[in-house]
C-alpha positions, 0 to 999 in steps of 0.5 A, a space after each residue: 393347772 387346779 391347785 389342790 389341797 388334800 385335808 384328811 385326818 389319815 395320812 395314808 388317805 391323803 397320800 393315796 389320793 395324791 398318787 391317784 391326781 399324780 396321773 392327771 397332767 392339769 392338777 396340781 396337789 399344793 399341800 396337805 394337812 389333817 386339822 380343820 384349823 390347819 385346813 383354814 391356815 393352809 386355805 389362807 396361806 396357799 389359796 388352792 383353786 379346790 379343796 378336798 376336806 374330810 368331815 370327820 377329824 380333830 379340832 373344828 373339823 370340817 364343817 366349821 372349817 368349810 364355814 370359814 373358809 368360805 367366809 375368808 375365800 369364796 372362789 376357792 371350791 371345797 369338795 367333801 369327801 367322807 363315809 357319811 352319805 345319809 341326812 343331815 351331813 349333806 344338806 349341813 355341809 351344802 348350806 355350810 359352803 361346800 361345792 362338792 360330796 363325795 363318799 370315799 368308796 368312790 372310783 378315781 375317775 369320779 373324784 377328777 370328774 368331781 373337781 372340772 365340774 366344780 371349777 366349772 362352777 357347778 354343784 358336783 354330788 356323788 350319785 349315791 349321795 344324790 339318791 340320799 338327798 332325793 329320798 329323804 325329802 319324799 313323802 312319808 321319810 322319817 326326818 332325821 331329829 338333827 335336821 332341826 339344828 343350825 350349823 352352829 349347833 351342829 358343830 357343837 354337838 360334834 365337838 361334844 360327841 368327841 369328848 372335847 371339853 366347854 374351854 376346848 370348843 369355846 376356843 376352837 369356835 371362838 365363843 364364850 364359854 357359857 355361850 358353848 354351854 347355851 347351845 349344849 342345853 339347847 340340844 339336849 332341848 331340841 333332840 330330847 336327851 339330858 347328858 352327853 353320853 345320851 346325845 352321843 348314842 343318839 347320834 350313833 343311832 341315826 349315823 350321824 357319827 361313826 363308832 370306830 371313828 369316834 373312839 380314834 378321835 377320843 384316843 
């Protein structure tokens, strides 16, 4: 039987996914939860065998949450899932720690065929994220400017992005506060913007966040 634990912000999202893996008599779904911080505790406490993680969603979210969790659990298989398809959120998530990609348009079937491939301890992409990935690094693509950021500094923009103060992230990330504020001119550096609302736009041009999404998390 593969434990599973469910990490959306939505619960309709979860509760969907769950009567979907209801039919699959070798999986078991053991708990659910929509924080990254709630993902690592519930990961600590639960141990499930897979873990299927939004990116998008309050607090860390989920590239600091599949950072930790792999740190704090390594045999358990993470397998995104969200609506980003595009540079650099793949590779991020991939080097973060993930076993898996998954876009959220796709079928039942796939997101089965996802899990007994990672518990086979394969790297599992959905197709259209595969084609993604192999597109980008032909010749002649125009690098995404957040290629260049570490997984540390892409956290941070993302937290900066939803409008989360320096004392919100620094406890979140367990950093100082000046630490926080380092890497925040550190991206204005490196990405050539001088405010936060300029980072915002920028990051909505290049679909690294997604407007309606964003404006719910803000809410």
């Amino acid at each position: 039987m593969v434990r599973l634990l469910l990490v959306d912000d939505h619960e309709l999202v979860r509760a969907g996914v769950r009567r979907l893996l209801a039919d699959c008599p070798d999986m078991e779904v053991v708990g659910e939860c929509g924080t990254g911080e709630e993902a690592i505790a519930q990961a600590r406490a639960l141990r499930p065998d897979v873990i299927l993680l939004d990116v998008n969603m309050p607090g860390v979210g989920g590239m600091e949450a599949t950072r930790r969790i792999r740190q704090l659990l390594p045999e358990t298989r993470i397998i995104v899932v969200t609506v980003h398809v595009q540079e650099p959120w793949p590779s991020k998530l991939l080097e973060a720690g993930a076993n898996g990609y998954l876009t959220k348009s796709c079928a039942v079937d796939e997101i089965v065929n996802a899990i007994r491939t990672v518990m086979k301890g394969e790297i599992y992409l959905d197709p259209e994220v595969a084609r993604a990935l192999a597109l980008s690094r032909l010749p002649g693509q125009e690098a995404s400017p957040f290629d260049k950021l570490s997984q540390r500094e892409m956290e941070v923009l993302l937290m900066v992005t939803r409008g989360q103060s320096i004392q919100e992230i620094s406890d979140a990330l367990c950093l100082s506060p000046k630490t926080v504020s380092t890497y925040r001119y550190r991206l204005y550096e490196k990405l050539g913007v001088s405010n936060d609302v300029e980072l915002t736009h920028l990051a909505v041009r290049h679909g690294l966040i997604d407007l309606d999404s964003l404006n719910e998390q803000r809410a």
